[in-house]
N, C-alpha and C positions, 0 to 999 in steps of 0.2 A: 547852271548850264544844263539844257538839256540832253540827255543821251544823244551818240552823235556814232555815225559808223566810222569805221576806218578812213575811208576815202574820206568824208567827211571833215575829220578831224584832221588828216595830213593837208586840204587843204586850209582849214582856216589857218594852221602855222602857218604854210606857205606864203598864203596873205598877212600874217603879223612879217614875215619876216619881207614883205615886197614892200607893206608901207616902212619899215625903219631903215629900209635902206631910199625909197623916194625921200623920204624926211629927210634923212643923212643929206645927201644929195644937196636937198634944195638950200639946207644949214651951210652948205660950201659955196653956195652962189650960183650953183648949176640950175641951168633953165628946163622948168618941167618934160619940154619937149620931146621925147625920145627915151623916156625914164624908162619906159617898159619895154624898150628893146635892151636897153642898158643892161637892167636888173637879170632878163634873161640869160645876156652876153657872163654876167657874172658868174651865172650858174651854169653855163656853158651849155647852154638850151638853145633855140631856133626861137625867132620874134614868134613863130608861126607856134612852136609846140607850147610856149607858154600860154599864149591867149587860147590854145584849147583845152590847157591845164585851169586857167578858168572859166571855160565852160562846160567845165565837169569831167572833161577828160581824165581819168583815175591817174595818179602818180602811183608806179610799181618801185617796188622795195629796190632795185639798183639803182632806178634816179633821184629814189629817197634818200640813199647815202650820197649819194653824187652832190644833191643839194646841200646836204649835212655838212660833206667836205668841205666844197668851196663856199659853205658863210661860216664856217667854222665852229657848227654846232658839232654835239654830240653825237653817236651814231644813235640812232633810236628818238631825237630829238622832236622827229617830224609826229611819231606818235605816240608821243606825251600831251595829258593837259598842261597849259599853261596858263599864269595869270593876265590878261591882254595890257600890255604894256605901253603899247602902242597907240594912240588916240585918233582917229580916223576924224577930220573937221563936221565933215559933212553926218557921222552918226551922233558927233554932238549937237551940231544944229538940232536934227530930229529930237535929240533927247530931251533938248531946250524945250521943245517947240509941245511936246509932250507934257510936259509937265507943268507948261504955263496951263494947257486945256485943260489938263485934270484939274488945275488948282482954283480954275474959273469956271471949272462945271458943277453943277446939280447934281442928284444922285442917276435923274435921268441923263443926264450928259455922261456922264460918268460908266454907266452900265453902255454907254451908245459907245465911248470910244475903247471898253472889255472887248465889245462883241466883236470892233472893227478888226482888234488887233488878235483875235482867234480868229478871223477868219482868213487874216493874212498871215498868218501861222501853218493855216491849214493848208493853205495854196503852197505856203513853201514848202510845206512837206511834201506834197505831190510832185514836185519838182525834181525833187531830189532823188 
């Protein structure tokens, strides 16, 4: 994994811990619809403050425990690496979809889709 800053790192937990609880959810029968107000509600956040939590809005060290509390992690849980546990469909798809290309490319195909994925690399570090 690559070096990742604080912020950073608290959210991609935050996100392992939003999809295991959509999964959870959807394992019970519950209809996708309103998961993300849900998950908020759990963490006792505003529909409005999560979806700005991911759009990069920084999570500060009191809502980091707040979160910790109510999914009943540890304190300090948010910025720890973790192993991702969590399987997201849609990054397997990609992952599939990747590894069929490389395995049907050339060594020029092959360097074509190195460059694609440094370059979308790059952009996401600018973003960040």
């Amino acid at each position: 994994m690559p070096p990742q800053t604080h912020h950073q790192l608290r959210l991609r937990n935050l996100l392992t811990l939003h999809q295991a609880f959509v999964a959870h959810m959807v394992s019970q029968g519950v209809a996708p619809s309103g998961l993300e107000r849900a998950f908020a509600a759990s963490i006792e956040i505003s529909a409005s403050l999560w979806s700005q939590i991911k759009g990069g809005r920084t999570v500060g060290d009191a809502l980091a425990k707040q979160i910790e509390h109510k999914t009943g992690k540890a304190v300090g849980w948010l910025d720890q690496i973790h192993e991702e546990t969590v399987s997201d469909p849609m990054e397997e798809k990609f992952i599939e979809a990747c590894r069929k290309a490389w395995r049907a490319s050339d060594k020029q195909g092959r360097m074509a889709l190195k460059k694609a994925i440094a370059t979308a690399n790059k952009a996401a570090a600018i973003t960040q």
